[in-house]
C-alpha positions as CSV (number, residue, x, y, z in Angstrom):
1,X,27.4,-72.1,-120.3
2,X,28.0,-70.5,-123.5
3,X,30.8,-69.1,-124.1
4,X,31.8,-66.1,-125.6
5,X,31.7,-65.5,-129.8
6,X,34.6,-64.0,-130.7
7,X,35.0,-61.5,-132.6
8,X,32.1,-60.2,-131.7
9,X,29.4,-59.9,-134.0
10,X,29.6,-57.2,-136.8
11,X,33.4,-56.6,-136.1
12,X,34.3,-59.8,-138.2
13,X,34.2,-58.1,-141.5
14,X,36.0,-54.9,-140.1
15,X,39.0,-57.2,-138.6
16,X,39.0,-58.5,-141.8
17,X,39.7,-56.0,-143.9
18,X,42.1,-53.9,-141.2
19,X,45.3,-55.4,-142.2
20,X,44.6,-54.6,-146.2
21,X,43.7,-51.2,-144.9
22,X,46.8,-50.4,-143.0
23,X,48.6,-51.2,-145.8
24,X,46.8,-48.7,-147.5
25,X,47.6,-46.4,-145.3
26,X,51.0,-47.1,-145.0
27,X,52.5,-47.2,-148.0
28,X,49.7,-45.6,-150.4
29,X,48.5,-42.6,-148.9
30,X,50.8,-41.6,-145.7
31,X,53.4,-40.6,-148.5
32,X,50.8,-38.7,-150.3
33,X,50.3,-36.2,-147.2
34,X,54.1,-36.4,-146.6
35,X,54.6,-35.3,-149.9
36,X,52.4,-32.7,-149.3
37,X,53.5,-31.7,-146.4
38,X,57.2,-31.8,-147.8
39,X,56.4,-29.5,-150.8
40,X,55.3,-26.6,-148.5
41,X,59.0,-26.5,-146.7
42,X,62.7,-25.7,-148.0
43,X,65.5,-28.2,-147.1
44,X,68.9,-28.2,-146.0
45,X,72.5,-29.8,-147.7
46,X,71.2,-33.0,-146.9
47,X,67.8,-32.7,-148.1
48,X,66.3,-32.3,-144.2
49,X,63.4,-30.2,-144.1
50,X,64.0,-27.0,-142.5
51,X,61.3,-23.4,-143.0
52,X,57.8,-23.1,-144.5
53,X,57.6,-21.9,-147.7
54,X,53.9,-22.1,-148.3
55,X,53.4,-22.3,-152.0
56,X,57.2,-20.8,-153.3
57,X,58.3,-24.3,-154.8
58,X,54.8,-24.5,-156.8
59,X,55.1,-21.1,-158.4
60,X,59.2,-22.1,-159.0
61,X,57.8,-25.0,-161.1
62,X,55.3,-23.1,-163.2
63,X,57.7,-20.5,-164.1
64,X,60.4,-22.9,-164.4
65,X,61.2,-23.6,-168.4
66,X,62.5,-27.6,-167.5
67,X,59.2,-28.8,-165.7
68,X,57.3,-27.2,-168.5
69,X,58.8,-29.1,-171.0
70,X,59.2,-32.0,-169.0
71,X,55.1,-32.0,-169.0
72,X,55.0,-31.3,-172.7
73,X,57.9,-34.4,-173.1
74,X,55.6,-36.5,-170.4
75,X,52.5,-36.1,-172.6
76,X,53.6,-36.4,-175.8
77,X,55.1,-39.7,-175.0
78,X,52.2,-40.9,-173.0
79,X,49.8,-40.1,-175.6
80,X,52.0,-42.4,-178.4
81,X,53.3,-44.9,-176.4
82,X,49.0,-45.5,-175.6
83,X,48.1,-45.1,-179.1
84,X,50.9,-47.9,-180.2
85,X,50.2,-50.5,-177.5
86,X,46.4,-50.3,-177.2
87,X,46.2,-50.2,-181.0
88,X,49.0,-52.7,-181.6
89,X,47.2,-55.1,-178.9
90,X,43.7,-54.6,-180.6
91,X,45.4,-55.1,-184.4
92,X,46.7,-58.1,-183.2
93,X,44.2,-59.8,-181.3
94,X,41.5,-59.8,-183.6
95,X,43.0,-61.9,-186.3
96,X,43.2,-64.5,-183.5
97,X,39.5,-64.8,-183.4
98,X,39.3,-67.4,-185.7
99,X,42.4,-69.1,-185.4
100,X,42.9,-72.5,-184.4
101,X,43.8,-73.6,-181.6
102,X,47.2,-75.1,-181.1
103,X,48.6,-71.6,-183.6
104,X,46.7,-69.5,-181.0
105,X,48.3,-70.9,-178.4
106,X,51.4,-70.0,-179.4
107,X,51.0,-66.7,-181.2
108,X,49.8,-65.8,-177.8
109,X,52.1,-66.7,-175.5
110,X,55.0,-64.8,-177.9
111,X,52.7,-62.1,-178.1
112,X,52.6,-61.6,-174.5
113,X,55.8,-61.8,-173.7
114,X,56.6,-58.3,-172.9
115,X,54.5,-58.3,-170.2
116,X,57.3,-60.7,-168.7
117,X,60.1,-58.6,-168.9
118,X,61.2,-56.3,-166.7
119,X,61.1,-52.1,-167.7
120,X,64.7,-51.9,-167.3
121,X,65.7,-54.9,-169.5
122,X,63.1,-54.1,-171.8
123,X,64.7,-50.9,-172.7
124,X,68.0,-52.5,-172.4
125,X,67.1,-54.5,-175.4
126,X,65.7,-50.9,-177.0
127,X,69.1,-49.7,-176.3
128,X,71.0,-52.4,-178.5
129,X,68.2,-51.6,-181.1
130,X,68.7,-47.7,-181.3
131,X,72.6,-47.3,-180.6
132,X,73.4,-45.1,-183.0
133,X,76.5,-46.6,-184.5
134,X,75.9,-50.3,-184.3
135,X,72.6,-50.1,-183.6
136,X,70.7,-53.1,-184.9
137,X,67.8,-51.3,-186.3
138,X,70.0,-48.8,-188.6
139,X,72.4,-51.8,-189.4
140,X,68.8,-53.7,-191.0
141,X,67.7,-50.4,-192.6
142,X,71.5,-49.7,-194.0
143,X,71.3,-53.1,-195.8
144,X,68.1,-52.2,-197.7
145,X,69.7,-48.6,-198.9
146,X,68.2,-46.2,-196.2
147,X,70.4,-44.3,-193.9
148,X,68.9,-44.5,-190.4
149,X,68.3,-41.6,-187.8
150,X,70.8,-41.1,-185.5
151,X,67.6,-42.6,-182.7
152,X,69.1,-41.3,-179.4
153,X,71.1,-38.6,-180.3
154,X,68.3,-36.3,-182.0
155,X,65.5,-34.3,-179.8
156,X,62.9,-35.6,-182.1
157,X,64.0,-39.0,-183.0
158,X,64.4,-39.7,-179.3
159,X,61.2,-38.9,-178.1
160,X,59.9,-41.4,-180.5
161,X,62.1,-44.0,-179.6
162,X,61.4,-43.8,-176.0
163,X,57.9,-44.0,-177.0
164,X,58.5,-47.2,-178.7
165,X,60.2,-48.3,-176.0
166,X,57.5,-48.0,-173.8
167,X,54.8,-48.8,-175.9
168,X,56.2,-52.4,-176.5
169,X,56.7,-52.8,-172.7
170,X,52.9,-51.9,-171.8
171,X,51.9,-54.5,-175.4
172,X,52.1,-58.0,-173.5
173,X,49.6,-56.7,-170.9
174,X,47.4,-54.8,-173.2
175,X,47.2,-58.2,-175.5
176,X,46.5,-60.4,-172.7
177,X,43.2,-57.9,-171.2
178,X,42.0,-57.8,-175.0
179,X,42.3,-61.6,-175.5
180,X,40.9,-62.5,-172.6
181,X,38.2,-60.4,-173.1
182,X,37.6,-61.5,-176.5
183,X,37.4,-65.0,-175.4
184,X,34.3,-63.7,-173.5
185,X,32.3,-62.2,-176.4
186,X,28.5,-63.8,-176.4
187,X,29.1,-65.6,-179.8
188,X,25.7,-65.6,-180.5
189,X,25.8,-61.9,-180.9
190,X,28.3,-62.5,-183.3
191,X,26.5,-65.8,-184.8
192,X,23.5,-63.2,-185.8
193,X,25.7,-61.0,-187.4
194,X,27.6,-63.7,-189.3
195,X,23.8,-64.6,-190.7
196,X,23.0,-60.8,-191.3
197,X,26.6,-60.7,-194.1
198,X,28.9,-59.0,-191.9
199,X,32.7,-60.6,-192.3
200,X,36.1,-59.3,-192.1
201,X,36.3,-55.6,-191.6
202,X,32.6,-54.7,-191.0
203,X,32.3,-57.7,-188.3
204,X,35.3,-55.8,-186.4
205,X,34.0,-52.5,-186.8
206,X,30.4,-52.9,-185.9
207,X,30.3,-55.8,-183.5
208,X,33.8,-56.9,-182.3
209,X,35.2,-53.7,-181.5
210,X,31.7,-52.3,-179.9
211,X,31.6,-55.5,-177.4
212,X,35.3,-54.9,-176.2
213,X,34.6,-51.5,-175.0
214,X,35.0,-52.1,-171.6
215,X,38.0,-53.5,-171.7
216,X,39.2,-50.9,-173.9
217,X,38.5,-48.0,-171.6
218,X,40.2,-49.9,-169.2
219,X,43.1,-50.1,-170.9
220,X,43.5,-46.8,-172.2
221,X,42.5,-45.4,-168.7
222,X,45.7,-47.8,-167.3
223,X,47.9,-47.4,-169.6
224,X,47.7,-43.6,-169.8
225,X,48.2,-43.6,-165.9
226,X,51.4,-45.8,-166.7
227,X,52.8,-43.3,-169.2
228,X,52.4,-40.2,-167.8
229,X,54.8,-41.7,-165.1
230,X,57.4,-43.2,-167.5
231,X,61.0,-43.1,-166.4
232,X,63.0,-46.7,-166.6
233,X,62.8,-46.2,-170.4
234,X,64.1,-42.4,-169.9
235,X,66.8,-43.2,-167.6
236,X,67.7,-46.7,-169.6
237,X,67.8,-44.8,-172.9
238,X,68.7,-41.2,-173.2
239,X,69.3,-40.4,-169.1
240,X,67.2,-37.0,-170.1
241,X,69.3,-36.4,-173.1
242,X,69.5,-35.0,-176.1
243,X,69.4,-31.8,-174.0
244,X,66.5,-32.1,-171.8
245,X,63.7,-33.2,-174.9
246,X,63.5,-37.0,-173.4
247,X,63.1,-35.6,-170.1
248,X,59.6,-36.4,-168.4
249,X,57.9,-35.1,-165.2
250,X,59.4,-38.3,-163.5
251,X,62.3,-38.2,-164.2
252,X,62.9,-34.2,-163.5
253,X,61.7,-35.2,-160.1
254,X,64.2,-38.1,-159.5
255,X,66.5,-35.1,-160.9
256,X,65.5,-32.9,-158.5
257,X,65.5,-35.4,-155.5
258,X,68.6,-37.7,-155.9
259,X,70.2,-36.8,-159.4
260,X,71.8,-33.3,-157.8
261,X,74.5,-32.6,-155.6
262,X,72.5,-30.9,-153.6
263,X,68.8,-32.9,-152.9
264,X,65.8,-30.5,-153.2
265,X,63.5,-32.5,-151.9
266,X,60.7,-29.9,-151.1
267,X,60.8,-29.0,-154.8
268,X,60.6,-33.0,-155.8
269,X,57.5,-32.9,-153.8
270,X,55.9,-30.4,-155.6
271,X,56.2,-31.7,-158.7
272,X,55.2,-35.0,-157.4
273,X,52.0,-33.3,-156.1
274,X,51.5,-31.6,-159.7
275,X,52.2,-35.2,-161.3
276,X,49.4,-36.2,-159.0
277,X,46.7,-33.9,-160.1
278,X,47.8,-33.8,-163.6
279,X,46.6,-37.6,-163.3
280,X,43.4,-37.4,-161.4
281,X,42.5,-34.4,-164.0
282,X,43.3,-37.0,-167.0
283,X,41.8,-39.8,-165.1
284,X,38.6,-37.9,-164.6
285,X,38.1,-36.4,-167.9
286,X,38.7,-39.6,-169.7
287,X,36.0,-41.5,-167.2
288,X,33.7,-38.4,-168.7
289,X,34.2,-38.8,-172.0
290,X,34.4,-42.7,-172.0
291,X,30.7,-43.3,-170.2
292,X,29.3,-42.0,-173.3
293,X,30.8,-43.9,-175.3
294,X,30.9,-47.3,-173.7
């Protein structure tokens, strides 16, 4: 007598991956349609949803002078804060090529550090650097003859330093992707290069750089997501401040949901929804333009 196989055969690989999927579900995309679904009503004192408003909140935002500036403030720090890490990471990985072994080890490991902090205590330690009064970085720069910025304190100078900020938080992950990847090279590509005269510069140019593509455009894909959705830095740092310049598309929504008085939750939805699509639409055109060049 034979018994029964159980599960039955072809449903083995579905059970398997139902519980992952109802994750999903759960906490990934069910608040993507309740966002939605959020953005197209108005809300009460408390923030309750309450009449349909279709597309009101939407055409708010676009004629709205904060959320504009918020996505000019959001992309303008994204875009440095990627440009700094990446580039740092790649700057500093490739001298490590031909290190040895026992100094790699350990230029690594307080290289990647910042990938072990947390974003709030990373900017903490930002905020100790940038005070503007005893700020360490101005107290370094005053003992060499310069008179520092007042960092948080000016539109401009803020921007930067949340920028900074978050660049050296994304760094530790960036420099661990690049170094693993670099362990990873075919050295015999690089071996035949060595024996055709490239060295130094040309050897990272031509071959080095070219065979960390990949991980590159991963990077820069991931990292972009990351900054156009800054806020611990924001919050740790300037709260918004000088007048609205630090504020990003992020934080205007935590604004707009939990930072007022009065909650307007439906209107924290549609920017949320906006945030969204801004970052499939920079997702997608950077997949374009990346195939070609990796």
């Amino acid at each position: 007598m034979h018994r029964p196989v159980w599960p039955p055969r072809g449903l083995a690989g579905p059970l398997m991956v139902l519980p992952c999927v109802g994750l999903l579900l759960a906490f990934a995309y069910w608040p993507v349609v309740r966002g939605v679904v959020l953005s197209l009503y108005g809300n009460d004192l408390l923030g309750e949803p309450t009449r349909f408003v279709g597309l009101d909140q939407y055409v708010e935002l676009f004629t709205d002078p904060d959320p504009r500036r918020a996505l000019l403030t959001t992309v303008a720090i994204a875009g440095l804060s990627v440009l700094l890490s990446v580039g740092g990471a790649l700057t500093a990985v490739l001298p490590l090529r031909r290190a040895a072994r026992r100094p790699r080890a350990v230029v690594s490991v307080l290289l990647s550090l910042p990938f072990a902090y947390s974003a709030a205590a990373s900017a903490a330690v930002f905020a100790g650097l940038f005070a503007p009064a005893v700020g360490t970085l101005n107290e370094v720069l005053q003992h060499v003859g310069v008179t520092g910025p007042e960092w948080l304190r000016s539109p401009g100078w803020a921007v930067l330093a949340v920028s900074l900020a978050t660049a050296w938080y994304e760094f530790g992950f960036a420099f661990l992707v690049l170094l693993a990847a670099l362990s990873q090279l075919d050295q015999q590509v690089i071996e035949a290069a060595a024996l055709d005269g490239a060295s130094g510069l040309r050897m990272a140019r031509s071959v080095i750089i070219p065979m960390l593509r990949p991980s590159l455009i991963f990077l820069l894909v991931t990292q972009t997501i990351s900054g156009l959705q800054v806020f611990t830095q924001v919050q740790v740092l300037t709260r918004g401040g000088p007048a609205g310049s630090t504020s990003t598309l992020v934080f205007e929504l935590y604004q707009r949901a939990f930072g007022e008085a009065l909650p307007h939750v439906g209107s924290a939805s549609a920017l949320a929804v906006v945030l969204l699509l801004l970052v499939l639409l920079v997702t997608a055109i950077q997949f374009g333009v990346m195939r070609r060049w990796a």
